[in-house]
C-alpha positions in Angstrom: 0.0 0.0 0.0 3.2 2.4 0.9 4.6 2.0 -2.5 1.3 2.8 -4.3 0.7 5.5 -2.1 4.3 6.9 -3.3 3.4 6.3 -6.9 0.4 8.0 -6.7 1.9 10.7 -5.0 4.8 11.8 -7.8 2.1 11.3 -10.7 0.5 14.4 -8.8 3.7 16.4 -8.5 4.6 15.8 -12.1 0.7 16.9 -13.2 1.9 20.3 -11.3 5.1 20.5 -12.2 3.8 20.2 -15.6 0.8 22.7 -15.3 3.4 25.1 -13.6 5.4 25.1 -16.5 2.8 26.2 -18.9 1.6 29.0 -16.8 -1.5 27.0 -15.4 -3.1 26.4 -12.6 -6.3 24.7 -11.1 -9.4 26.5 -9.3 -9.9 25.9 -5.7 -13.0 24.1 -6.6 -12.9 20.0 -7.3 -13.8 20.3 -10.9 -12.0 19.2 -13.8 -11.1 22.3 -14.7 -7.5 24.0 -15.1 -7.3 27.8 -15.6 -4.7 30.4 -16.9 -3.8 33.4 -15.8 -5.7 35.7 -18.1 -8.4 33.2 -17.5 -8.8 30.8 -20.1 -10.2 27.5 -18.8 -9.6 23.9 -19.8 -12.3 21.4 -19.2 -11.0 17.7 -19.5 -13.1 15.4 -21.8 -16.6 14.0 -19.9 -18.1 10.9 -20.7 -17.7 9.8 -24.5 -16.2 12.5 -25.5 -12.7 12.9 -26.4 -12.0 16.1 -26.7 -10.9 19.2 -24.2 -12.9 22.0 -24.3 -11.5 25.5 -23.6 -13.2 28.9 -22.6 -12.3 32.4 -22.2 -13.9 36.3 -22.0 -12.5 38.3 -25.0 -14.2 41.8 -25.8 -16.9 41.2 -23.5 -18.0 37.8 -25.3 -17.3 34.4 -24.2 -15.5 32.5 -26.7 -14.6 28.7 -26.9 -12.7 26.1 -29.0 -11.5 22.4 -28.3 -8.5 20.4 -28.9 -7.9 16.8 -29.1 -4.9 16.2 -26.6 -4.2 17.8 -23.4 -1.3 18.7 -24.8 -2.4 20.5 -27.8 -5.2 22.3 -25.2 -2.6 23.7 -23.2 -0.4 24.8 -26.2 -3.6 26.6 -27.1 -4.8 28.1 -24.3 -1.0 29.4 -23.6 -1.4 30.9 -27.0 -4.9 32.6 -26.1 -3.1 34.1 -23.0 -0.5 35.7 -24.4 -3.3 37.2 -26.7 -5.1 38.7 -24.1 -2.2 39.8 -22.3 -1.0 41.6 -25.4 -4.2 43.1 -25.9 -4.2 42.6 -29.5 -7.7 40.3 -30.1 -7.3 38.0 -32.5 -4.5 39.7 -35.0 -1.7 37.1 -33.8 -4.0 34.2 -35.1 -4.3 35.9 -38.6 -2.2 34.9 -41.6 0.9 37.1 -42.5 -1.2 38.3 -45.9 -3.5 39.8 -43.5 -0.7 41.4 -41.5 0.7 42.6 -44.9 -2.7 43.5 -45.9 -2.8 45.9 -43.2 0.4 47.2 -43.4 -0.1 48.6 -46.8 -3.3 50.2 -46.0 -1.5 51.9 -42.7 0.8 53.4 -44.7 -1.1 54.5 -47.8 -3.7 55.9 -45.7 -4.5 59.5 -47.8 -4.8 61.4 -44.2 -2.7 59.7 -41.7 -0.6 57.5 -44.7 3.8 57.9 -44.6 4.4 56.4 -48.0 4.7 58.6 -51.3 3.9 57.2 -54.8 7.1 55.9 -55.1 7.8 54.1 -52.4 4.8 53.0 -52.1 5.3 51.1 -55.1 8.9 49.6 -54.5 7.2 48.7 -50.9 4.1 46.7 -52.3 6.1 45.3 -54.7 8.7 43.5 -52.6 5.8 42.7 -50.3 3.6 40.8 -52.9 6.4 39.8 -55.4 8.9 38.3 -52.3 7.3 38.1 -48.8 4.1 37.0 -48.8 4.6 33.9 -51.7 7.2 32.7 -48.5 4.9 33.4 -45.0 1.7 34.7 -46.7 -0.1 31.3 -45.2 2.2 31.1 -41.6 0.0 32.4 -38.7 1.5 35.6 -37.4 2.1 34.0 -33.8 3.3 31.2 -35.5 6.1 33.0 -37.9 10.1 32.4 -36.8 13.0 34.0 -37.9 14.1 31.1 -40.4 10.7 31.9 -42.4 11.9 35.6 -42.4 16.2 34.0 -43.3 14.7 32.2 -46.7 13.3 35.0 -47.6 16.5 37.1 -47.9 18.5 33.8 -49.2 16.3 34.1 -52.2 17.7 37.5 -53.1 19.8 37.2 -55.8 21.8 40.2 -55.8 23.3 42.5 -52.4 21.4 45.3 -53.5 18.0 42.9 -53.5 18.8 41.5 -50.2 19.5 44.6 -48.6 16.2 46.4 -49.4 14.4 42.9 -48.4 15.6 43.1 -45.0 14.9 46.8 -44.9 11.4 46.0 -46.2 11.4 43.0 -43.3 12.3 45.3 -40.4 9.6 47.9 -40.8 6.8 45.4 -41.8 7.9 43.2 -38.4 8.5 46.3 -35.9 5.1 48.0 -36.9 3.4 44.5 -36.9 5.0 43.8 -33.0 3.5 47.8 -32.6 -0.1 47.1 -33.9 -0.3 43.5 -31.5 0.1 41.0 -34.7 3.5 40.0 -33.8 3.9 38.6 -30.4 7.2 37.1 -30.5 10.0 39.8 -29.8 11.5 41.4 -32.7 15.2 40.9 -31.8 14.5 37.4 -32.4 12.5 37.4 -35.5 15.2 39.8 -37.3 18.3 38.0 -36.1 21.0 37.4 -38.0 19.5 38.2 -41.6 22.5 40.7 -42.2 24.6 37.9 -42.1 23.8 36.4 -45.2 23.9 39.2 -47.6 25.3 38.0 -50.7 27.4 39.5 -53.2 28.9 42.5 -50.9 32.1 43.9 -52.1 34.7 43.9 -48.9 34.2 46.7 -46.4 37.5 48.7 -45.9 39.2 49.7 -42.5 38.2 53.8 -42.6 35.1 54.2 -45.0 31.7 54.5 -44.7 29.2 52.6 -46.2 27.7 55.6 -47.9 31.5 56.5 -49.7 31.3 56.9 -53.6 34.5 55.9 -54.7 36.1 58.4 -57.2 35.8 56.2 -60.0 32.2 56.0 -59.5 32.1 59.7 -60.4 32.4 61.0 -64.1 35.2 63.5 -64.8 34.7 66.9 -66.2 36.0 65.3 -69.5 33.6 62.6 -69.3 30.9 64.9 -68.7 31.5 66.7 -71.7 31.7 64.1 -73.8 28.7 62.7 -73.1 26.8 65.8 -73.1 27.7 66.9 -77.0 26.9 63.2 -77.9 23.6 63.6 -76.4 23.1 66.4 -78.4 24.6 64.8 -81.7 22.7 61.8 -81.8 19.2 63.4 -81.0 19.8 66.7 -83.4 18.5 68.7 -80.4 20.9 71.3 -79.2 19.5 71.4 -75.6 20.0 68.2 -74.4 23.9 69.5 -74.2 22.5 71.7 -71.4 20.7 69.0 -70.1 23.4 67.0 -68.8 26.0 69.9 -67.7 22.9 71.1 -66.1 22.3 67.8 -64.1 26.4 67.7 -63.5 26.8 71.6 -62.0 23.5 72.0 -60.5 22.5 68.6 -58.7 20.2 68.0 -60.0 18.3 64.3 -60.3 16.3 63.0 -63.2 13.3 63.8 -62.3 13.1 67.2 -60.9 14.9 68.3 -64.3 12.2 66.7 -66.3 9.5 69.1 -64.3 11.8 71.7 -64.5 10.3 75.0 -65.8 11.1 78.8 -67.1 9.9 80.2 -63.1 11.9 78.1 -61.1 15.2 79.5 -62.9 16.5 82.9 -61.6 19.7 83.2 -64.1 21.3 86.7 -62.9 21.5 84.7 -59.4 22.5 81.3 -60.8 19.5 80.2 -59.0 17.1 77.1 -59.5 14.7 76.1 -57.3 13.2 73.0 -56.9 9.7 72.0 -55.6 8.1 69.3 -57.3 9.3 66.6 -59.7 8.4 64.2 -62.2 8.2 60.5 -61.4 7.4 57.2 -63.4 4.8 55.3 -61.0 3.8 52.3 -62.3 3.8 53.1 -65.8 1.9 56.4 -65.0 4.0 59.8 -64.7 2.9 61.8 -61.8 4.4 65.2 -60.1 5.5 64.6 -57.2 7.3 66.8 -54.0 11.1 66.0 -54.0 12.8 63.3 -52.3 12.3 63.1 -48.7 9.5 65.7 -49.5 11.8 68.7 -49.4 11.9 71.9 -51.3 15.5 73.8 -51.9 17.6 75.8 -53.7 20.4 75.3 -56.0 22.9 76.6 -57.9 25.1 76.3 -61.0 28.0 77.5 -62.7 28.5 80.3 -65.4 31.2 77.9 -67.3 31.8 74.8 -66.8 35.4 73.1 -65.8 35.4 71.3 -69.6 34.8 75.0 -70.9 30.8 74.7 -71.2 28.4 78.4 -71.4 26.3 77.1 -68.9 24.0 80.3 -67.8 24.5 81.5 -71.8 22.8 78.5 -73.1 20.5 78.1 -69.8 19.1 82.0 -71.0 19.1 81.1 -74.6 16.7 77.9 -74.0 14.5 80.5 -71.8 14.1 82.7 -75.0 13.5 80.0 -77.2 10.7 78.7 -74.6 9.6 82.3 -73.8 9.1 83.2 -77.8 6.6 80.4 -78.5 3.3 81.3 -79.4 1.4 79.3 -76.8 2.3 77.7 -73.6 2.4 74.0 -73.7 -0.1 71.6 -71.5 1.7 69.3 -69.5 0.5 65.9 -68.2 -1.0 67.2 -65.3 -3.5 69.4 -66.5 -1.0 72.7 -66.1 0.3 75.2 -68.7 3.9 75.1 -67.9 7.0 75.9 -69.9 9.2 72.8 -69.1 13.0 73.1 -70.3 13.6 70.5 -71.4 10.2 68.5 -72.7 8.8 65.5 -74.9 7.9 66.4 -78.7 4.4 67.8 -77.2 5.9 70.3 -74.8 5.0 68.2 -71.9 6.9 65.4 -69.5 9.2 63.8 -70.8 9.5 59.7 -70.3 12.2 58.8 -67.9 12.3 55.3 -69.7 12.2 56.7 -72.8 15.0 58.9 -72.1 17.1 56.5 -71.2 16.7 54.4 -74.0 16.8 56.9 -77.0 19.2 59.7 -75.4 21.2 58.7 -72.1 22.6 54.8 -73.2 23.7 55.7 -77.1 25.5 58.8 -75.7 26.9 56.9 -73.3 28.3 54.8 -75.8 28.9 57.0 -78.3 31.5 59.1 -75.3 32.7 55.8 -74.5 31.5 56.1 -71.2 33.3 52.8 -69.3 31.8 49.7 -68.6 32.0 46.3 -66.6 30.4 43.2 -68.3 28.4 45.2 -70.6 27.2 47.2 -67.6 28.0 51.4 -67.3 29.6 51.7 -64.6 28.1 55.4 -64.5 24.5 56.7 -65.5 22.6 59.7 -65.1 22.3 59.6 -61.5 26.2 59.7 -61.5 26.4 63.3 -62.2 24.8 64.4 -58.9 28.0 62.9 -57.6 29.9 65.5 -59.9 28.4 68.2 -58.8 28.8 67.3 -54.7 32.5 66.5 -55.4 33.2 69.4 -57.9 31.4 72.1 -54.8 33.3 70.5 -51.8 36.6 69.0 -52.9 37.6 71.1 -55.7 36.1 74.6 -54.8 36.2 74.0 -51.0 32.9 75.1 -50.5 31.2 74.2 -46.9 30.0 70.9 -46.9 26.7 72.2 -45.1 26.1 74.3 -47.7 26.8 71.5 -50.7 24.1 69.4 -48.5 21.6 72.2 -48.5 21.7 72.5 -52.7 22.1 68.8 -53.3 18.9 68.3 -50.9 20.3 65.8 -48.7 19.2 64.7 -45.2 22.1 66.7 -43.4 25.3 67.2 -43.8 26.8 64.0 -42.1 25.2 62.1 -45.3 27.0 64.5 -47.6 30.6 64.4 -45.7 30.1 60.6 -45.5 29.4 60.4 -48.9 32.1 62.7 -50.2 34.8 61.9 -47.5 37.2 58.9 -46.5 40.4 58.8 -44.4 41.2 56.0 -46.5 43.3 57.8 -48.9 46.7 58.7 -47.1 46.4 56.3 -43.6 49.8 55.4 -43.7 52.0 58.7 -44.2 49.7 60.5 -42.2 50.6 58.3 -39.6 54.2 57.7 -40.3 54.9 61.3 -40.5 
């Protein structure tokens, strides 16, 4: 009798032990009944039936749901707790194209929304195209941080992977935020930096922002490429276009919205507050990147010998002497500098096909398997370097006109202690 007594005895502590574990405990009453913390109850199978049945208060309602094992009823009702604790309903028990579902319409939102056009598409498109095909089906309480790691393996290029995990950390730290994601962050994200691929070797001294000096065009190659733009198309102004772009900073877009107003030649002035971007195939005028308005200048001559502000004012006439004022896209009457055959935006992909590559190649601009190693964007670079390293202008200044975040981007763009380590310290 002493030895079953003893058995029976350690079956109990285990059953505690056990229920102690999961966060459980039973009611002072003699029912059959285990409860949680946050209240969720567990009734054990009664007569034929062979299944645990589980209850719990949620929004003022009383909810229920079985499972078959006791194990599988505490697994659940552990999961229920922690959704009550979090506060969050039933979000955590939704699929991840839900949660991305969400996301989208959180930051699209016309009144409240953060994303522009732009972004918005690059966002929904790494979203739909990359993410949800991998954990669009996984439970959000359910999704771990190797679903999140085979996603980023299946980048094929750095670049890819890097904007993937970007793309990752905002959808999982606003998901976490909004009660979807109950698992801490820190562990969902870990360790997806770590398998970037293709990333050149980082350098003892630079910054991850540096453009290397061969990345940027030379006042040659600037040149060059300029007259062949204007040789290959017939039309005189597309010289301007890119010594423009080069000594005034210029991007792609806010030069294709550029108009007659905006240009204040006696003060070698431009300034810029809109531009034209390509959104899905639609063009659309936009604010500036990161939705900031500024002012820029440009030179009189060029380095390579170029009458900037002479052929800036003679473009003005030519504009200002037409007999009507063009309708652009947009519904507006604008005199845009440099336009499509119909006076209004001009294609950024159209551009780049007819003007920007065959001048490229006609100036012999260099390339790595069949790739340009520079492209339009490239002579904002020229401009940044040309202002602060060769004129020794202050770098907050060269920040202001390039419209960059602050300076710190611009002097970590522009500057490496690379370049001379070794005789600075040996001398």
């Amino acid at each position: 009798m002493a030895k079953s007594k003893s058995k029976s005895t350690n079956k109990k502590i285990k059953k505690t032990q056990g229920k102690k574990n999961l966060g459980l405990r039973s009611p002072k009453s003699k029912s059959p009944v285990i409860e949680t913390n946050f209240g969720v109850k567990i009734y054990s199978p009664k007569g034929d039936k062979r299944y645990y049945r589980l209850t719990w208060i949620e929004d003022g309602r009383s909810r229920d749901t079985t499972a078959t094992t006791q194990a599988k009823a505490y697994l659940k009702a552990a999961e229920i707790d922690n959704k009550l604790q979090s506060g969050s309903g039933d979000r955590p028990y939704k699929t991840c194209s839900e949660l991305v579902a969400n996301y989208i319409e959180s930051k699209t939102d016309r009144e409240n929304g953060e994303w522009g056009r732009k972004h918005t598409l690059n966002q929904t498109h790494l979203l739909k195209t990359y993410i949800i095909p991998e954990i669009g089906s996984i439970q959000c309480i359910r999704l771990q941080n190797e679903d999140l790691k085979r996603i980023v393996r299946k980048a094929d290029t750095y670049s890819k992977s890097e904007h993937l995990i970007s793309c990752l950390s905002a959808l999982i730290h606003w998901g976490s935020a909004e009660g979807w994601i109950t698992s801490k962050t820190e562990r969902l994200l870990k360790d997806l930096k770590k398998i970037k691929k293709n990333k050149r070797p980082k350098i003892a001294g630079e910054n991850r922002l540096y453009v290397d000096k061969s990345l940027i065009p030379t006042h040659d190659a600037v040149h060059s490429v300029a007259k062949a733009s204007a040789e290959i198309t017939s039309i005189w102004w597309y010289e301007l276009m890119f010594n423009l772009a080069a000594y005034s900073g210029c991007r792609l877009g806010e030069l294709i919205d550029l108009d007659t107003e905006a240009v204040f030649l006696d003060k070698q002035k431009i300034v810029v507050s809109n531009q034209c971007l390509d959104v899905g195939g639609r063009l659309e005028r936009t604010a500036p990147k990161w939705n900031t308005v500024r002012e820029t200048t440009f030179v009189k001559v060029t380095p390579s010998g170029y009458q900037l502000q002479k052929n800036l004012r003679k473009r003005i006439k030519e504009l200002e002497d037409l007999e009507y004022i063009p309708k652009v896209q947009d519904g507006t009457n604008r005199l845009l500098l440099f336009p499509n055959s119909q006076g209004g935006w001009m294609n950024p992909s159209v551009f780049s096909h007819r003007v920007r590559r065959p001048a490229q190649d006609l100036a012999k601009w260099p390339k790595v398997q069949n790739k340009f190693i520079w492209n339009f964007h490239s002579l904002r670079h020229v401009f940044c370097s040309y202002y602060f390293a060769e004129l020794r202008k202050d770098i907050r200044d060269v920040a202001t006109a390039a419209g960059h975040k602050n300076p710190a981007t611009t002097m970590e763009m522009y500057v490496s202690n690379v370049e001379g380590t070794i005789e600075r310290l040996r001398a």
